[in-house]
C-alpha atoms as one frame of an Amber mdcrd trajectory, in Angstrom:
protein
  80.697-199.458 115.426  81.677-202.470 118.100  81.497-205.943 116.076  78.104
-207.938 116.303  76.292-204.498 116.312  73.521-204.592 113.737  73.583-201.949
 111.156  70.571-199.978 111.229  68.860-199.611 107.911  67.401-195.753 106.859
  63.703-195.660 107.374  61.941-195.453 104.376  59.524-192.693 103.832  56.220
-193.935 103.894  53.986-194.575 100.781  50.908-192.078  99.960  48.287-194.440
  99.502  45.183-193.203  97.767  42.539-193.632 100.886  39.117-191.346 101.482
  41.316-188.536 101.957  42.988-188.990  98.524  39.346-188.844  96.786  37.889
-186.411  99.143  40.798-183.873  97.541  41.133-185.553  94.034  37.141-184.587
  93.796  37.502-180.924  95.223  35.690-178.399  93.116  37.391-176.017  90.522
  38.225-172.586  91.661  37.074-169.939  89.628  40.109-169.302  88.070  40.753
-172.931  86.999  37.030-173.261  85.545  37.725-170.056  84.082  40.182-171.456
  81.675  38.193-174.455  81.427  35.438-172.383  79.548  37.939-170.459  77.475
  38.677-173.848  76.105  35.076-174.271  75.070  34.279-170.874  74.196  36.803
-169.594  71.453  40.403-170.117  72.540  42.833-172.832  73.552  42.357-176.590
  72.796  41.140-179.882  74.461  42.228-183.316  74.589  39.839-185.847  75.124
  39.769-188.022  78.240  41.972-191.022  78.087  41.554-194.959  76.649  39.112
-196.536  78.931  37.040-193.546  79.604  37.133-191.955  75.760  33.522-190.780
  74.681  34.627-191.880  71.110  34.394-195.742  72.503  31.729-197.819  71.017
  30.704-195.843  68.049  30.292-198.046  65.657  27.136-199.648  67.612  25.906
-196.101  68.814  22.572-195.531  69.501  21.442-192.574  67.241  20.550-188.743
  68.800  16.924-187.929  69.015  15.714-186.082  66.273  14.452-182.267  66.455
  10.933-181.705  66.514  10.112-180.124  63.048   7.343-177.188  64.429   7.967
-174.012  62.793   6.860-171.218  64.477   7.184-172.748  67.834   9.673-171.129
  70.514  12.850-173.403  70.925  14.052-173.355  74.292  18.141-175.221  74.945
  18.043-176.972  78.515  21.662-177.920  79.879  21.626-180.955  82.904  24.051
-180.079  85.776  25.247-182.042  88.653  27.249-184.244  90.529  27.622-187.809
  89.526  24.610-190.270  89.457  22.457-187.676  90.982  19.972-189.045  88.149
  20.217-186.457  85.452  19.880-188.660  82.905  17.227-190.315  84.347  15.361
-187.021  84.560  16.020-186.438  80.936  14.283-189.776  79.998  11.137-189.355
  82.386  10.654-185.817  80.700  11.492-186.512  77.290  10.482-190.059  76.815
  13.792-190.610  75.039  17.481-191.822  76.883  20.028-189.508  75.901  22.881
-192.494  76.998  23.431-193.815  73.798  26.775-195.074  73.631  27.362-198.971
  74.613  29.697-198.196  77.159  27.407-195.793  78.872  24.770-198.360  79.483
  27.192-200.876  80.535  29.057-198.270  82.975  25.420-196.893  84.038  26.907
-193.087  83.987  27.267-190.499  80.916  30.578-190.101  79.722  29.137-187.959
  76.025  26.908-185.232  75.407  23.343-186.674  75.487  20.269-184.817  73.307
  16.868-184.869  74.001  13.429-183.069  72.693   9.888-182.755  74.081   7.205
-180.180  73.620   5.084-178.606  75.593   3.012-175.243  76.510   3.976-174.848
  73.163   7.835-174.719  73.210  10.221-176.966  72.373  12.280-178.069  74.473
  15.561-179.178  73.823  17.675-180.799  76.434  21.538-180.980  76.523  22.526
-183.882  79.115  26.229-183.541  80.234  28.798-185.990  82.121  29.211-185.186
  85.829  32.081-187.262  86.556  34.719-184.889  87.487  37.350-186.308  84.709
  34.500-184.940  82.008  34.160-181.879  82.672  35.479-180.100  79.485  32.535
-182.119  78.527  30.472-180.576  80.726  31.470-176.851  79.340  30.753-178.076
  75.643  27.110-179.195  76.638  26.357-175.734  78.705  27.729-173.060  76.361
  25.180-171.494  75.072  22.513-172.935  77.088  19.249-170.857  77.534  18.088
-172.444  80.804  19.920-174.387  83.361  18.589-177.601  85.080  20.478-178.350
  88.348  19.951-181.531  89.526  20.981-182.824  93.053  19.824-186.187  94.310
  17.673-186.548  97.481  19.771-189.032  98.779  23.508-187.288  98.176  22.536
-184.032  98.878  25.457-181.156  97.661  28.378-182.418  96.286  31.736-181.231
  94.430  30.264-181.623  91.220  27.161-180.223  92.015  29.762-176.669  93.372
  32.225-176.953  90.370  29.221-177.405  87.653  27.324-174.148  89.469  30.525
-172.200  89.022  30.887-173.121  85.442  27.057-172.177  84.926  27.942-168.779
  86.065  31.020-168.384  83.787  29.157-168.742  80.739  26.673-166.104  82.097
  23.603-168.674  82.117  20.840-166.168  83.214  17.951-169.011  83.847  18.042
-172.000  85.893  15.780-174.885  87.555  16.466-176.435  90.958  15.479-180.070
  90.984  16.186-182.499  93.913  15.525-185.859  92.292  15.080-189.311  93.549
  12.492-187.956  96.259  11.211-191.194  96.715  14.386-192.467  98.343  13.947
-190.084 101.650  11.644-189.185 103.729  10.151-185.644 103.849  12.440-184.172
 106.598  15.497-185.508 104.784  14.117-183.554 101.999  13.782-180.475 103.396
  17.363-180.306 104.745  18.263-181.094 101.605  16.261-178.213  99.806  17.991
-176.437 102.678  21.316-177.253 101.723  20.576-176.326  97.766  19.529-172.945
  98.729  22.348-172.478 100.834  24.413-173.501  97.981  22.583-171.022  95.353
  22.017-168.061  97.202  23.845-165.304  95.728  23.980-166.753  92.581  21.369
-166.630  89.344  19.565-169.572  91.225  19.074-167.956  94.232  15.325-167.271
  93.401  14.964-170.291  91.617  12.234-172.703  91.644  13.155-175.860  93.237
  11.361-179.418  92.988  10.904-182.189  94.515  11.228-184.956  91.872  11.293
-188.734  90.999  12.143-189.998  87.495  11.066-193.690  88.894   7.552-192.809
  90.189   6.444-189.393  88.620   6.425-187.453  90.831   7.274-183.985  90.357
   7.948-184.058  86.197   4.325-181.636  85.952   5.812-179.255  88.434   9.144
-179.587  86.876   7.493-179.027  83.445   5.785-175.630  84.506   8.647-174.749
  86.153  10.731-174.799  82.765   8.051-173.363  81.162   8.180-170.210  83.629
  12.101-170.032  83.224  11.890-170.351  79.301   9.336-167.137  79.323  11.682
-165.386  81.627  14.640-166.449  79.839  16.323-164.153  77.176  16.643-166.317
  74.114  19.698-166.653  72.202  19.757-166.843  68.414  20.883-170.636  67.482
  23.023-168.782  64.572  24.827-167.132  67.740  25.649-170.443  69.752  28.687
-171.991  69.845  28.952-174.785  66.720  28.416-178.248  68.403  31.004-180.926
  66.619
C-alpha cells in the first residue's frame, strides 16, 4: 500500500433498529400450529411461565380490587362469556357497560389503562346468568388469553369501530376455534367514534374475517360502552347465542387458579 494512503476501515454491518416494520412483524398473528401448543398449555399438558417483571399480572396484589361475586339464583341457567380482541378495542369497557361492574381490578391495570389479568364479571338477564370472562389482548398475554377462553360457552368478539381487524383480533379467533367454542357474538364497539359508512366497511371487514368460521352466521352489533348504544341489542343477542349454545357442566371446565 504506497505511504500516505489511508487505510480503509471494514464497513460495519448495519444495526436492525426496531421501526414500524419491526412491530408490524413482532405483532403478526399465531399460526395454527403455534396457538395450537399454546392451548395445550392451558388445556392439560405442558407448563407456563408468567410474563416478565414489569408486565407480571401478580403486580399490585396486595391493594387488589376484589372479583365480583356470583349471583346466588338457583335454578337459573348460567351462561360463561369469554371477551376476545385486539388491544384497547374496548372489551373491558363493554364488560363494565353490561355488567355494571369493572373487571380491571389490579392497580397497575388502571394506571396502564389495558388488562394484563383475567377480569370476572356477572349480570342477569332473560333469566340467565351471565358470567363474563374478560381476557388481556396484548399480544405478550396471550397464554392469558387461553386460560380465560377454555371452557367458555359463548364467545364475545370485540373489534373497535375505529381500528377495525387487527392481529389480535386474527390470533384470538384462531384460538377460539382451537378450544372448539361453538357460540359467538360479533360486536364492533366504540360506534360513536365513526361515522355510519366507516361502520359498515368495518362490519365488512369482520365478516370477511369470520366467514368460514363458527362466527360466520353470527350476529354482529353496532355498540358504544360510552353512550349506550347497542348494549339491548347486544343483550338479546347473548341471550339468542346462550339458547343456541350447548352448555357445558361447570364440574367439566377446566379448574381456574
Amino acid at each position: 500500500m504506497p505511504t500516505g494512503t489511508p487505510m480503509k476501515r471494514p464497513r460495519r454491518r448495519p444495526r436492525f433498529r426496531r421501526g414500524a416494520g419491526w412491530r408490524r412483524a413482532s405483532s403478526r398473528a399465531l399460526s395454527a400450529a403455534v396457538a395450537s401448543r399454546v392451548v395445550v398449555v392451558f388445556t392439560g399438558g405442558g407448563s407456563c411461565h408468567r410474563p416478565p417483571a414489569g408486565g407480571s399480572p401478580r403486580e399490585g396484589r396486595d391493594s387488589v380490587a376484589p372479583a365480583a361475586p356470583i349471583p346466588d339464583t338457583p335454578g337459573m341457567a348460567r351462561v360463561l362469556v369469554g371477551t376476545a380482541g385486539h388491544i384497547d378495542h374496548g372489551k373491558s369497557a363493554l364488560v363494565r357497560a353490561l355488567t355494571g361492574t369493572d373487571p380491571d381490578r389490579l392497580p397497575e391495570e388502571k394506571a396502564r389503562g389495558i388488562t394484563i389479568d383475567l377480569g370476572f364479571a356477572h349480570a342477569e338477564w332473560d333469566g340467565t346468568v351471565f358470567s363474563f370472562v374478560d381476557v388481556p389482548g396484548h399480544e405478550k398475554f396471550v397464554r392469558t388469553m387461553v386460560a380465560g377462553a377454555a371452557g367458555i360457552d359463548v364467545a364475545l368478539l370485540v373489534v373497535a369501530s375505529d381500528d377495525s381487524v387487527m392481529p389480535q383480533t386474527r390470533e384470538h379467533l384462531a384460538i377460539l376455534q382451537l378450544l372448539d367454542v361453538r357460540q359467538g357474538v360479533l360486536a364492533r364497539t366504540k360506534a360513536d367514534l365513526v361515522d355510519d359508512e366507516t361502520g359498515a366497511v368495518v362490519e365488512a371487514e369482520i365478516r370477511e374475517l369470520v366467514s368460514e368460521t363458527f362466527l360466520e352466521s353470527a350476529p354482529l352489533v353496532a355498540v358504544s360502552a360510552q353512550t349506550g348504544r347497542g348494549l339491548d341489542a347486544l343483550r338479546a343477542a347473548l341471550s339468542a347465542a346462550a339458547k343456541a349454545a350447548v352448555l357445558r357442566d361447570p364440574a367439566a371446565r377446566p379448574a381456574r387458579l
